[in-house]
N, CA, C and O atoms as a CHARMM CRD file, in Angstrom:
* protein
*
  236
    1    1 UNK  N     55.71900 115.36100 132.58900 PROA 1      0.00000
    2    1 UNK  CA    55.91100 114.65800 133.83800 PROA 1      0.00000
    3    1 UNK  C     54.53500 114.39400 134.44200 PROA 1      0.00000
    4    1 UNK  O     53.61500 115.21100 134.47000 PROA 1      0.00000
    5    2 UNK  N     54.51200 113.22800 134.89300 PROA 2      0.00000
    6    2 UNK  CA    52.85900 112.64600 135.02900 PROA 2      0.00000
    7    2 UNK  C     53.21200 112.80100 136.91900 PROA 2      0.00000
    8    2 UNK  O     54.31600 112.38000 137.26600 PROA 2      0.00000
    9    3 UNK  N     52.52600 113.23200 137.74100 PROA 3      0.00000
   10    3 UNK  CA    52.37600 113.00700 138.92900 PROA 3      0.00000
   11    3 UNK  C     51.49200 111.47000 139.54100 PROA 3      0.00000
   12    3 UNK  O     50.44500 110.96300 139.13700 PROA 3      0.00000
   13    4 UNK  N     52.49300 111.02300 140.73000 PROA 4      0.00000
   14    4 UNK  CA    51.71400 109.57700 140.78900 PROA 4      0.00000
   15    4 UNK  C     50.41100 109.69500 141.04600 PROA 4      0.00000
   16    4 UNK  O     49.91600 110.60500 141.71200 PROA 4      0.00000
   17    5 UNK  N     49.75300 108.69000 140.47500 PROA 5      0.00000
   18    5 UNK  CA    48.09100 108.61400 140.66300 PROA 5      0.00000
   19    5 UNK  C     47.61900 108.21300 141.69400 PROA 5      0.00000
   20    5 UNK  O     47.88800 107.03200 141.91300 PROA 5      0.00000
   21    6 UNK  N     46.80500 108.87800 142.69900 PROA 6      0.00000
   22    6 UNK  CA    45.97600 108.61900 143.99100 PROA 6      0.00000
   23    6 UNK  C     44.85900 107.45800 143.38100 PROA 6      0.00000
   24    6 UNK  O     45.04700 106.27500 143.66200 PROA 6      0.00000
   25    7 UNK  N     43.80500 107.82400 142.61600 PROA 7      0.00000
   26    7 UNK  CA    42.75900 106.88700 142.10300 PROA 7      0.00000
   27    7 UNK  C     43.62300 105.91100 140.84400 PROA 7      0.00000
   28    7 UNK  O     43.89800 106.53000 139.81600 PROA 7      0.00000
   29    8 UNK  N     43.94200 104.77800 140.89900 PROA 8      0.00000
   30    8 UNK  CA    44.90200 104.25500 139.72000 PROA 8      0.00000
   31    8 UNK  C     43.82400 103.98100 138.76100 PROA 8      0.00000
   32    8 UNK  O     44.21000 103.92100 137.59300 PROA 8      0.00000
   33    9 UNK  N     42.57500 103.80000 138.95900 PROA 9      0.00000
   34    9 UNK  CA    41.85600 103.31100 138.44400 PROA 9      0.00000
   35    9 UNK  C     41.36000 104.60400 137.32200 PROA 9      0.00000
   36    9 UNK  O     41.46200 104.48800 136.10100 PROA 9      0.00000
   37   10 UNK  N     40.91200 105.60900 137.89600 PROA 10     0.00000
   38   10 UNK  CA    40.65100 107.13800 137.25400 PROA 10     0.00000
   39   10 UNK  C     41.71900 107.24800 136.09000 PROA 10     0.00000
   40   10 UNK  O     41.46800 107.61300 134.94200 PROA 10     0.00000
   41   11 UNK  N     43.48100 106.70800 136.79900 PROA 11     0.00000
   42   11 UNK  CA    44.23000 107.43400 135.92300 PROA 11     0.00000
   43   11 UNK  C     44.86400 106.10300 134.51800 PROA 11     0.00000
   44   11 UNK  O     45.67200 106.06400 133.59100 PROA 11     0.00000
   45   12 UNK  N     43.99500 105.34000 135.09500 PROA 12     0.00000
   46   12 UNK  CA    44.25300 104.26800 133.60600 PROA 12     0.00000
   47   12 UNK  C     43.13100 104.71200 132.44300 PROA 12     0.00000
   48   12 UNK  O     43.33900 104.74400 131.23000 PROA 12     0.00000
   49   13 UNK  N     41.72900 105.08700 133.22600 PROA 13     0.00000
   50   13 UNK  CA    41.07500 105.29700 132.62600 PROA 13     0.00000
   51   13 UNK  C     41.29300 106.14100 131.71200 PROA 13     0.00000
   52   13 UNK  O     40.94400 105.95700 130.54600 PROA 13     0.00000
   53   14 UNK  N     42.06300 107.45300 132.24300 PROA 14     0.00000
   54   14 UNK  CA    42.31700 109.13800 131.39000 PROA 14     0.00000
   55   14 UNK  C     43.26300 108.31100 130.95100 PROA 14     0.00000
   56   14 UNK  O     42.68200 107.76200 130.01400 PROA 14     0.00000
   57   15 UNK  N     45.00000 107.56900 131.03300 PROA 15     0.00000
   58   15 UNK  CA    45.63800 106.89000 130.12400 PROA 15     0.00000
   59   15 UNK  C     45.09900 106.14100 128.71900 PROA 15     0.00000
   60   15 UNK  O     45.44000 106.13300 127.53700 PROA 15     0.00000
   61   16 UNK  N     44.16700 105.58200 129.45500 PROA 16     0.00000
   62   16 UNK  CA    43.68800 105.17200 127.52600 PROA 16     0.00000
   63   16 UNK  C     42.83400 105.71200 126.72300 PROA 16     0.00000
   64   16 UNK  O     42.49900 105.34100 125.59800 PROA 16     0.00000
   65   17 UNK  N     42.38400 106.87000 127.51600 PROA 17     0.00000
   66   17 UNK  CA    41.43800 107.89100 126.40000 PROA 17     0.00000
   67   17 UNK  C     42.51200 108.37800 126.12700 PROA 17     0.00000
   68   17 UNK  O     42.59500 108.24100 124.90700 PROA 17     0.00000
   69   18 UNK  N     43.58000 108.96400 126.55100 PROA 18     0.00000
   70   18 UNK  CA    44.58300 109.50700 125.95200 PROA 18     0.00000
   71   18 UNK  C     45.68000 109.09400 124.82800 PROA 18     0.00000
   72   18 UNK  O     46.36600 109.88500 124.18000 PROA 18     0.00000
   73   19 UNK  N     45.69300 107.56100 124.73500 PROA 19     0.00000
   74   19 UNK  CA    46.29700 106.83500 123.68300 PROA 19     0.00000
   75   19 UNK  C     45.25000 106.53300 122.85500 PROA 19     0.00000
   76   19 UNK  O     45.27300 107.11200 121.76800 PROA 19     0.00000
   77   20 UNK  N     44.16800 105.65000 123.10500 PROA 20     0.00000
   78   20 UNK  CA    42.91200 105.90900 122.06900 PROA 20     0.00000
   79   20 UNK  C     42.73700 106.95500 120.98500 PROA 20     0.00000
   80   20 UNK  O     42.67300 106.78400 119.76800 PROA 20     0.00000
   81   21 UNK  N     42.67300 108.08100 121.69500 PROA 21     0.00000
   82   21 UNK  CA    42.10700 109.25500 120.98500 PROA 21     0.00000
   83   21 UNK  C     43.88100 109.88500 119.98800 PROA 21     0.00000
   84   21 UNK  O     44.14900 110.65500 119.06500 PROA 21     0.00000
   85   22 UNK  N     44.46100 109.18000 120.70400 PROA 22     0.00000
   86   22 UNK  CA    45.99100 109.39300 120.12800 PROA 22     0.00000
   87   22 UNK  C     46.78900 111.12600 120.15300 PROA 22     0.00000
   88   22 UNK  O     47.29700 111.96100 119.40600 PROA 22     0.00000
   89   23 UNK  N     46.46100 110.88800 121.49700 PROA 23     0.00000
   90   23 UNK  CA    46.87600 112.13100 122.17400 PROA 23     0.00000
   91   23 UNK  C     48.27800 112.05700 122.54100 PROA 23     0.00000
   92   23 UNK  O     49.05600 112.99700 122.37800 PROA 23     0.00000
   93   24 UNK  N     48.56100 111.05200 122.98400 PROA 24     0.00000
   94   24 UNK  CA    49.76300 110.49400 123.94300 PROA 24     0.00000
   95   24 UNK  C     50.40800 109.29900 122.87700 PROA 24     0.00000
   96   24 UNK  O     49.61300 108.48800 122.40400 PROA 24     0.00000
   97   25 UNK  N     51.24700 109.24800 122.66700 PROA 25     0.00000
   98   25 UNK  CA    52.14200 108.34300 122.09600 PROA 25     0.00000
   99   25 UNK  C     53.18300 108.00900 122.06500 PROA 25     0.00000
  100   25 UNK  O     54.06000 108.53500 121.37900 PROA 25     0.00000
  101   26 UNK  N     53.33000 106.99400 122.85200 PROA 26     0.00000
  102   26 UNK  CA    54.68000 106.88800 123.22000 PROA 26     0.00000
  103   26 UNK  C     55.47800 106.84300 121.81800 PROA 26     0.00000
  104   26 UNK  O     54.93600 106.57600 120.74500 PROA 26     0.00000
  105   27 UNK  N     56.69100 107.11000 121.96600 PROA 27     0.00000
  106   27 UNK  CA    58.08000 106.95400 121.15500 PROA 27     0.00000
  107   27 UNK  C     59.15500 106.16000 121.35100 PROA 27     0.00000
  108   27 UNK  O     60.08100 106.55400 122.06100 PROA 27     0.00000
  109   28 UNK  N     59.17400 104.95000 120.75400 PROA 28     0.00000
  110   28 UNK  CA    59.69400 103.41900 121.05600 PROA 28     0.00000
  111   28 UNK  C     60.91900 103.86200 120.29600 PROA 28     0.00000
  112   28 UNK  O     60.72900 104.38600 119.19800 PROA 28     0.00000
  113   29 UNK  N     62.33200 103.69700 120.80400 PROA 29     0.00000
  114   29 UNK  CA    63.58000 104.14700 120.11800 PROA 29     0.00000
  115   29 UNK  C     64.19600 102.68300 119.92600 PROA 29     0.00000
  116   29 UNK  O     64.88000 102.50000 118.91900 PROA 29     0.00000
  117   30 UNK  N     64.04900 101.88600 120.60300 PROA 30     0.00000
  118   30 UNK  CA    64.51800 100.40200 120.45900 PROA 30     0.00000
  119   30 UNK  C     63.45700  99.25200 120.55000 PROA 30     0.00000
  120   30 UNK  O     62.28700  99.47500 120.23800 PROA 30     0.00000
  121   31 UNK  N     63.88900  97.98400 120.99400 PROA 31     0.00000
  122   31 UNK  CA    63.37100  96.94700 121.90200 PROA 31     0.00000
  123   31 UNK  C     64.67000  95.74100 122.23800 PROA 31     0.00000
  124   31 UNK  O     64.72100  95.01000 121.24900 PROA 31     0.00000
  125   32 UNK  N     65.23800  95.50300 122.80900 PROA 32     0.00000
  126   32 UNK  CA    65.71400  94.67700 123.41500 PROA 32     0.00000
  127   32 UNK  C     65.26500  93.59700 124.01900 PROA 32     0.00000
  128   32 UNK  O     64.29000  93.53200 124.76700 PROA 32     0.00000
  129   33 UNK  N     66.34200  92.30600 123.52800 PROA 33     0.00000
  130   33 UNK  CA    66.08900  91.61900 125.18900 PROA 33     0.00000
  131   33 UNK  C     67.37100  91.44400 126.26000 PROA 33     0.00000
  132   33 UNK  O     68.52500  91.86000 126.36100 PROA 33     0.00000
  133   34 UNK  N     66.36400  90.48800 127.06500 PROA 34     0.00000
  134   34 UNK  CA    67.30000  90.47600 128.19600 PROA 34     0.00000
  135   34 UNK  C     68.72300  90.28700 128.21500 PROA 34     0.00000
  136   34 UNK  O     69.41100  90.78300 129.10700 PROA 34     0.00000
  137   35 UNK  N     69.33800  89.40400 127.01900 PROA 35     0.00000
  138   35 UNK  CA    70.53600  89.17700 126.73800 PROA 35     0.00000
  139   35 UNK  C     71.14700  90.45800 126.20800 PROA 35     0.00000
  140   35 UNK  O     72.23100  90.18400 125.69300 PROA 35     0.00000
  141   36 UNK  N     70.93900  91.43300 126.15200 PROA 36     0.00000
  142   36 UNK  CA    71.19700  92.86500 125.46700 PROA 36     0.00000
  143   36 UNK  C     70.96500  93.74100 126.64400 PROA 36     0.00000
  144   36 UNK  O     70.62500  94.81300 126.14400 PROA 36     0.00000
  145   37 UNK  N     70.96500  93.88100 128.09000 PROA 37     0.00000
  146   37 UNK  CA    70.47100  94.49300 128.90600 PROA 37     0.00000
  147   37 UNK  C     71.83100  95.69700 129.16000 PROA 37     0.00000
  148   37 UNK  O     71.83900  96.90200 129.41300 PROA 37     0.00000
  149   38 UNK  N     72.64200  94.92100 128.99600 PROA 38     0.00000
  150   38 UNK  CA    74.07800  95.79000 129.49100 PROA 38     0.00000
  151   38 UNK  C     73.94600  96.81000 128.31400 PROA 38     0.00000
  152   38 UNK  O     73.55100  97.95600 128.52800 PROA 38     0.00000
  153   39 UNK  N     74.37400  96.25700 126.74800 PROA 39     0.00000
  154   39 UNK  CA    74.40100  96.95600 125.62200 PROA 39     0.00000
  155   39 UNK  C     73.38600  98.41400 126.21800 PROA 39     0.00000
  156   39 UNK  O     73.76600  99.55600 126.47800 PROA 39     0.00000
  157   40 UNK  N     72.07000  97.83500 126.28300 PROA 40     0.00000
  158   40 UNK  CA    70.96300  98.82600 126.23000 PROA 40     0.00000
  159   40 UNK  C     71.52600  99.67400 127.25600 PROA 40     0.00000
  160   40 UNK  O     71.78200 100.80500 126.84300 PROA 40     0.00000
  161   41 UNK  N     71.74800  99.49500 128.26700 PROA 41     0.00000
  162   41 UNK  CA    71.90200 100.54200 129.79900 PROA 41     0.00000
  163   41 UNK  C     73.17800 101.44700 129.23800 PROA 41     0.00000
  164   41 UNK  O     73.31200 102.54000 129.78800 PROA 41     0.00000
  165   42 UNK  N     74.44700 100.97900 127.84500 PROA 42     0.00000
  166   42 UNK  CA    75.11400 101.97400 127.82900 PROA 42     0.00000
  167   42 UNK  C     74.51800 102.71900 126.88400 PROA 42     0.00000
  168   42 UNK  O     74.39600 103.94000 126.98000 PROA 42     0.00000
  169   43 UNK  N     74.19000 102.16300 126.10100 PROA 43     0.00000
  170   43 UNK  CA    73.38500 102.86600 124.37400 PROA 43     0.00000
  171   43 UNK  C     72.13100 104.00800 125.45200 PROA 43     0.00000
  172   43 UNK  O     72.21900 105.22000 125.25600 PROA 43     0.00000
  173   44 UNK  N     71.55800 103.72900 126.01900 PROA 44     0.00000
  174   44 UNK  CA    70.95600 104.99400 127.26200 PROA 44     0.00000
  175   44 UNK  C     71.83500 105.85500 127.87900 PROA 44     0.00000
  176   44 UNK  O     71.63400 107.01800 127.52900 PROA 44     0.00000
  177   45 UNK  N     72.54200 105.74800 128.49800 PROA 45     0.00000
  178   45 UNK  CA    73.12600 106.67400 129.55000 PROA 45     0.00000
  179   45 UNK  C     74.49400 107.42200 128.75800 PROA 45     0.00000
  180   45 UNK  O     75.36000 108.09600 129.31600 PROA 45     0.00000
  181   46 UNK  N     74.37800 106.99800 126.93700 PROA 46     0.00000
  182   46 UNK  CA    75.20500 107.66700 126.51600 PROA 46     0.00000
  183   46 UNK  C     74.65600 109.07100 125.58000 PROA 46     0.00000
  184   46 UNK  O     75.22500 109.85900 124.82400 PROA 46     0.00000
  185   47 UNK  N     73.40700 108.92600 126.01900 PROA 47     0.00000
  186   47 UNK  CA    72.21300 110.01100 125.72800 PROA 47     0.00000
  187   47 UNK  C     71.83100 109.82400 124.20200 PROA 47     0.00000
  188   47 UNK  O     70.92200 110.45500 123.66300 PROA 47     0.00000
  189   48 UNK  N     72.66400 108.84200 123.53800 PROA 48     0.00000
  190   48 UNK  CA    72.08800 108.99900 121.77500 PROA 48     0.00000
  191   48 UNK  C     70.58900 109.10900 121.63200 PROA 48     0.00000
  192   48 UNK  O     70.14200 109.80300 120.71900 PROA 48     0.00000
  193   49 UNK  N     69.53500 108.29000 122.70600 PROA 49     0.00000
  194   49 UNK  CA    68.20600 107.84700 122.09600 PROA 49     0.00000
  195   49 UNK  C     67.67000 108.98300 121.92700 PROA 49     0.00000
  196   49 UNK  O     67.84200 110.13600 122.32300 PROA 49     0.00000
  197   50 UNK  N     66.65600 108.15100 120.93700 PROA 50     0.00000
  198   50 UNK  CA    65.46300 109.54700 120.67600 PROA 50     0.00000
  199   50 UNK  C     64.40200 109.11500 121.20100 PROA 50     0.00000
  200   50 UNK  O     63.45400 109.65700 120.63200 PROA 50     0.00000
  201   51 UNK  N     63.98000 108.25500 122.17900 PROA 51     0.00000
  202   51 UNK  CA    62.82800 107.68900 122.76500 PROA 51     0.00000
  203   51 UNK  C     63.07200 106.43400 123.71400 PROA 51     0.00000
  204   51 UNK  O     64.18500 105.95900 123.93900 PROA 51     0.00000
  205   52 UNK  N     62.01300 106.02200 124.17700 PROA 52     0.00000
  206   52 UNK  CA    62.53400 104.60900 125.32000 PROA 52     0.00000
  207   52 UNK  C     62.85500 103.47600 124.61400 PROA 52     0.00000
  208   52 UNK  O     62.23700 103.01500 123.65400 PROA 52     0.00000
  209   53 UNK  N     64.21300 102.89100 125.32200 PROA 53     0.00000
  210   53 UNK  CA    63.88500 101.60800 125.31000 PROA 53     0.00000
  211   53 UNK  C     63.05400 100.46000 125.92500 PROA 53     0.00000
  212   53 UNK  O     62.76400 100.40600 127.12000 PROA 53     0.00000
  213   54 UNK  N     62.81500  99.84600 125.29800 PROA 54     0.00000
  214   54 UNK  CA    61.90500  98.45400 125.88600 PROA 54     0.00000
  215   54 UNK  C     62.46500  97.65000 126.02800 PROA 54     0.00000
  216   54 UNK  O     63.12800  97.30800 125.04800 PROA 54     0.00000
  217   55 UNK  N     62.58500  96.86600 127.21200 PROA 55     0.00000
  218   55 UNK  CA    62.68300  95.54000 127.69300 PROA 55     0.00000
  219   55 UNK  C     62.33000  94.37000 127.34300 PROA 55     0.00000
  220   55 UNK  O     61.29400  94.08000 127.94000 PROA 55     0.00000
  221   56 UNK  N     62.68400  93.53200 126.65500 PROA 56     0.00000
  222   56 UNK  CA    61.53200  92.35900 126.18900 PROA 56     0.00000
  223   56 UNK  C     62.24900  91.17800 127.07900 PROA 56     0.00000
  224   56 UNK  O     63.36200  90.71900 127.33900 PROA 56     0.00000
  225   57 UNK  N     60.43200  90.94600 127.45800 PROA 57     0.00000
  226   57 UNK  CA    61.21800  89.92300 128.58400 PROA 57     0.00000
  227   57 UNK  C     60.25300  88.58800 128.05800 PROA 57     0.00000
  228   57 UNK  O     59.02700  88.61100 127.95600 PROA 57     0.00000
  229   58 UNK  N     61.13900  87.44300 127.76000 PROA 58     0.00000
  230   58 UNK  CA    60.18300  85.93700 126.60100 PROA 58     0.00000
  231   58 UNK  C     60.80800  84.72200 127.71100 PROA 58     0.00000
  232   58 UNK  O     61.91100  84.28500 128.03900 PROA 58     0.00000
  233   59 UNK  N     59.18400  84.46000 128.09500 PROA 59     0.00000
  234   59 UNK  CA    59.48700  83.33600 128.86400 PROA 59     0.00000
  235   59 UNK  C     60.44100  82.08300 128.42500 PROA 59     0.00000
  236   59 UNK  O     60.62800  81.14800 129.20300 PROA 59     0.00000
């Protein structure tokens, strides 16, 4: 659990030394789009994932 950042600037900075150095990595369980938004919100709240879904949002 990340506490919100006072300096945003400090905490982008420590964010990408932390993916850089590949400390932090997120865990992508899907990607969706917007036409799939409902699907996604039940396939979540029915606890199966093993990581986030993503939003894909295409102009």
């Amino acid at each position: 659990m990340f506490p919100i950042p006072i300096d945003r600037k400090v905490f982008l900075e420590v964010m990408h030394r932390l993916v850089t150095e590949r400390h932090l990595r997120p865990i992508i369980d899907s990607t969706v789009t917007l036409d799939a938004v409902q699907e996604a919100y039940a396939y979540v709240a029915s606890g199966q994932k093993t990581g986030n879904v993503v939003l894909k949002l295409t102009p």
